[in-house]
Structures are given as structure tokens and as C-alpha cells.
C-alpha positions as CSV (number, residue, x, y, z in Angstrom):
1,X,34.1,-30.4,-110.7
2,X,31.1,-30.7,-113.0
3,X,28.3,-32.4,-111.8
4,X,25.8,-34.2,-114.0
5,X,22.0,-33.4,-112.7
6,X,21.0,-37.2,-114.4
7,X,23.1,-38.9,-111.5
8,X,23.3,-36.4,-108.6
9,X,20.6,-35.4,-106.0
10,X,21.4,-32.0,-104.5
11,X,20.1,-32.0,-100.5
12,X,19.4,-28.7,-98.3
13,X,22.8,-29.6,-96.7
14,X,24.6,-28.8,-100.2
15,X,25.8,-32.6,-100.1
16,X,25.8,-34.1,-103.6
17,X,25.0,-37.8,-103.6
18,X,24.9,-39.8,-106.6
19,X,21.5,-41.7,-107.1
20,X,22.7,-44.0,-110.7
21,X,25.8,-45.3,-109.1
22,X,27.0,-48.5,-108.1
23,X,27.3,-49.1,-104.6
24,X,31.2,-49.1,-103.5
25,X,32.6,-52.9,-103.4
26,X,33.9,-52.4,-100.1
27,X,32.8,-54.6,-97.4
28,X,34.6,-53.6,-94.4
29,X,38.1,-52.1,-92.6
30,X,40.3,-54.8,-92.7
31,X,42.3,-52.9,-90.8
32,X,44.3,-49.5,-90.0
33,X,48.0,-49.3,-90.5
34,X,49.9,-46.7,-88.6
35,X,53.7,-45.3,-89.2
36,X,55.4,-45.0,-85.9
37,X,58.5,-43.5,-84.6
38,X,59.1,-45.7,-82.3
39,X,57.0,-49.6,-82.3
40,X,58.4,-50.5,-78.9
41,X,56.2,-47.5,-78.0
42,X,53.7,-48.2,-80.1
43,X,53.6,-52.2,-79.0
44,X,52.9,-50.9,-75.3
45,X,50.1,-48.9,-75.8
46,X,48.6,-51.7,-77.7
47,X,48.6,-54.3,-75.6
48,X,48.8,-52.6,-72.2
49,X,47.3,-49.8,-72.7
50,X,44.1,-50.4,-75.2
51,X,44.1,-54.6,-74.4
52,X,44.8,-55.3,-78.0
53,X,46.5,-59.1,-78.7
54,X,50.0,-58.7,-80.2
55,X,49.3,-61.3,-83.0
56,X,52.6,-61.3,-84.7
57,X,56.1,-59.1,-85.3
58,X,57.9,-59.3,-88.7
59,X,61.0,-57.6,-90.4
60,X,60.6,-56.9,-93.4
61,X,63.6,-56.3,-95.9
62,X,63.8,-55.1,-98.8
63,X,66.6,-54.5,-101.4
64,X,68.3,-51.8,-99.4
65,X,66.4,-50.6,-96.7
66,X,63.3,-52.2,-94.3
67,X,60.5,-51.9,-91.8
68,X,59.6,-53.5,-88.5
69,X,56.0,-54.4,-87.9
70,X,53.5,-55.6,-85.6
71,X,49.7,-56.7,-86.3
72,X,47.4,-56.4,-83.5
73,X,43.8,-57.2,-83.2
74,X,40.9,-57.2,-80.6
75,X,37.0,-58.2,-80.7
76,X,37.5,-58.5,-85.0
77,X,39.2,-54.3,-84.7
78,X,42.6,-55.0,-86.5
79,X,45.9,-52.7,-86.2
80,X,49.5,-52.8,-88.0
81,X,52.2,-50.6,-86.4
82,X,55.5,-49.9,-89.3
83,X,58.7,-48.3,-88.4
84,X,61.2,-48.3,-90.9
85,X,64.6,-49.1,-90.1
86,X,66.9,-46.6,-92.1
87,X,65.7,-43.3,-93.0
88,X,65.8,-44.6,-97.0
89,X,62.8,-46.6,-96.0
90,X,59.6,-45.9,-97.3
91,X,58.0,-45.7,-93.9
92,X,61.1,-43.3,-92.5
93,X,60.5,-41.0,-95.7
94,X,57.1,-41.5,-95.2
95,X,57.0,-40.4,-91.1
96,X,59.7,-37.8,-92.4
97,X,56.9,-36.4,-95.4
98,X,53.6,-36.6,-93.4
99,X,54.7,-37.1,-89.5
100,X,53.5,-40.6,-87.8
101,X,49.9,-41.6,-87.9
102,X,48.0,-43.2,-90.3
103,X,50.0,-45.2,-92.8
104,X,46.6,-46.3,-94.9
105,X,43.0,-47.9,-94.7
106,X,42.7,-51.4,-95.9
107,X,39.3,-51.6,-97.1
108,X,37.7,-55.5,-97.9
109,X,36.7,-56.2,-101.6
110,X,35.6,-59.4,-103.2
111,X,37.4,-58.9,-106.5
112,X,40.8,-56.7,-106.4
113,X,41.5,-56.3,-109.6
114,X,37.9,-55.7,-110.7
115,X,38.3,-52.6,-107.7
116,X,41.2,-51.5,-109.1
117,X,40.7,-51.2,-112.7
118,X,37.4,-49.2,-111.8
119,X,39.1,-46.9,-109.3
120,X,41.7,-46.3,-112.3
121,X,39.1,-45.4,-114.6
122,X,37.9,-43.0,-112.0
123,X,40.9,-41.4,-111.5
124,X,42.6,-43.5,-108.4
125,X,46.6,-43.9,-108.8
126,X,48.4,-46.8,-107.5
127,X,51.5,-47.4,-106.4
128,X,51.7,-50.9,-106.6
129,X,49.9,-53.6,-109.1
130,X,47.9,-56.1,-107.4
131,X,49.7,-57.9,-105.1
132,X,48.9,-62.0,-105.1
133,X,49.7,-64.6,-102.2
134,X,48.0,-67.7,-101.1
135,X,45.1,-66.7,-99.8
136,X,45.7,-62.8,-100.0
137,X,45.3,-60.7,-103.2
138,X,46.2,-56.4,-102.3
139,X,46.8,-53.5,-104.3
140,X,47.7,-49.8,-102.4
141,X,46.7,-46.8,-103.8
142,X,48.8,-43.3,-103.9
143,X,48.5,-41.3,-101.3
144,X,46.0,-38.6,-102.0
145,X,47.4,-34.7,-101.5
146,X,44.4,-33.2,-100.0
147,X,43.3,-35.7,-97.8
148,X,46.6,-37.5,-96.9
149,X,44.6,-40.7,-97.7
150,X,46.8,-43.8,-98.9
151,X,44.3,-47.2,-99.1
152,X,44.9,-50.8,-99.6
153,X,42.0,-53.1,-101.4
154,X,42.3,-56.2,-99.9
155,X,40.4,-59.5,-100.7
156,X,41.0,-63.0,-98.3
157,X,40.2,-66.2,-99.2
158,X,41.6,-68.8,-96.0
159,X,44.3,-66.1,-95.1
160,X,43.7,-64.2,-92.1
161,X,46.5,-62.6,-91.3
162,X,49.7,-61.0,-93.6
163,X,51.6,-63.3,-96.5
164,X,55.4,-62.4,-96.0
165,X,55.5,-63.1,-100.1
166,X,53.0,-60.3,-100.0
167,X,54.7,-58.2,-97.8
168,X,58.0,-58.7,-99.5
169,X,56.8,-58.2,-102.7
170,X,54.8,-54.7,-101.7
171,X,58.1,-53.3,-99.9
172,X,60.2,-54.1,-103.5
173,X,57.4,-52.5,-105.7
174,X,57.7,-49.7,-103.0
175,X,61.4,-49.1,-103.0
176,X,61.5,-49.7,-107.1
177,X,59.6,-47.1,-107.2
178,X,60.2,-44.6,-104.7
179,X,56.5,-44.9,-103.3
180,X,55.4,-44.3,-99.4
């Protein structure tokens, strides 16, 4: 990677940090989503282990296959727990690919698409074009080969928790398109 001495700051550490950037649009971890083998499992730890509040289950379906999942949350920390429930389903192929753990990182932005369309300029692929429900606008990034790395930008305006249009409208761009 070439690094242009106008925008970078070489420290003693041999960290580059770029000093004419704009500062990332990201706010905060709306929350962690994990892939799970089992969510019955995963449900128990959750609540009895850790003290998280189970705040809602779903079931998600898409065209052909679909995914069980449960949001938790505790002092503003948020979780969501996915199995899939056939082994076509993007989170089955994507345990399968990368073993359970850490599905992606939603990150808070004010302006999804304005995120997005500088992220693709930068070199970010997407799996999925921004996603737009009362309340709730989403886009999720490919999952990065080095790193693992898989992120949502998410922006809320009234909705706190997940849109099922939202949902169902991410798992069919998923499955169209043999993402996970």
C-alpha cells in the first residue's frame, strides 16, 4: 500500500495515522451479532448467565431457507444471536465457512447512504443495498478475508429495535445472492 506523506504522520510505533482525513461517521456499536450453533444455548448464557434481557425472538424466512434469532440488551450493551435453520441458510453456510462467533459489527451513522457511497469509493464491498424501514435505514458490508470482518451501517430515527420488513428484506438480498 502506498502511502501519501501529505496525509499521513509516521509515529515511533510504525503506526500510520492520517492527519487530512475526515473523521469516521460512526457514532457508536449498535450492537454485536453472533452466528450460533445452537440459540437455545446461546439464549441461556444470555440471560442467566451474563444478566442480559431477552428483548425479542423472531423467525425469519426467506424464499427457501431461514434463521432464528434473539436480540438481547443490558445497561444500553446490545446482542443478536442467529442460527439458521437448514444448512442452505446464510447463517448455516456462514457457521459452516468461518465457525460460530461474530456474525458482524453494527456501527451507528447518521446518513447510510452517504456512509456507504464513501466506503465504496474507498474500496468497501457490500452485500446488500441500503436497506429502508420505518424508522430503520441498514446496509451490510462483505465480509472482509483478512480480518473476518462483516459490518452493518445502521442509522435510527424512533426505531429501537429490528424492522421485520428490514429483516425480511436483508435475508432475500442474502439468499438472491448467495451472501453470508
Amino acid at each position: 500500500m502506498e502511502i501519501d506523506s501529505r496525509d499521513t504522520e509516521l509515529h515511533d510505533q510504525g503506526v500510520v495515522r492520517t492527519t487530512n482525513a475526515t473523521p469516521p461517521p460512526y457514532r457508536r456499536i449498535d450492537h454485536i451479532a453472533l452466528a450460533v450453533a445452537d440459540i437455545e444455548q446461546a439464549i441461556a448464557l444470555f440471560q442467566n448467565v451474563l444478566g442480559f434481557d431477552l428483548k425479542r425472538r423472531l423467525h425469519v424466512r426467506g424464499a427457501t431457507t431461514g434463521m432464528l434469532s434473539a436480540e438481547f440488551e443490558a445497561n444500553g450493551v446490545k446482542f443478536v444471536v442467529c442460527q439458521g435453520t437448514e444448512p442452505e441458510s446464510q447463517v448455516s453456510r456462514l457457521v459452516e465457512n468461518f465457525g460460530v462467533g461474530l456474525a458482524h459489527v453494527a456501527l451507528e451513522v447518521e446518513d447510510v447512504d452517504e456512509t456507504v457511497g464513501e466506503l465504496r469509493r474507498k474500496g468497501l464491498d457490500f452485500d446488500t443495498n441500503v436497506i429502508r424501514g420505518p424508522g430503520l435505514t441498514q446496509a451490510f458490508s462483505s465480509r472482509c478475508s483478512n480480518t473476518g470482518l462483516s459490518f452493518e451501517f445502521i442509522s435510527r430515527h424512533g426505531e429501537d429495535g429490528f424492522v421485520d420488513a428490514n429483516i425480511q428484506d436483508l435475508f432475500q438480498q442474502l439468499e438472491q445472492s448467495g451472501k453470508f
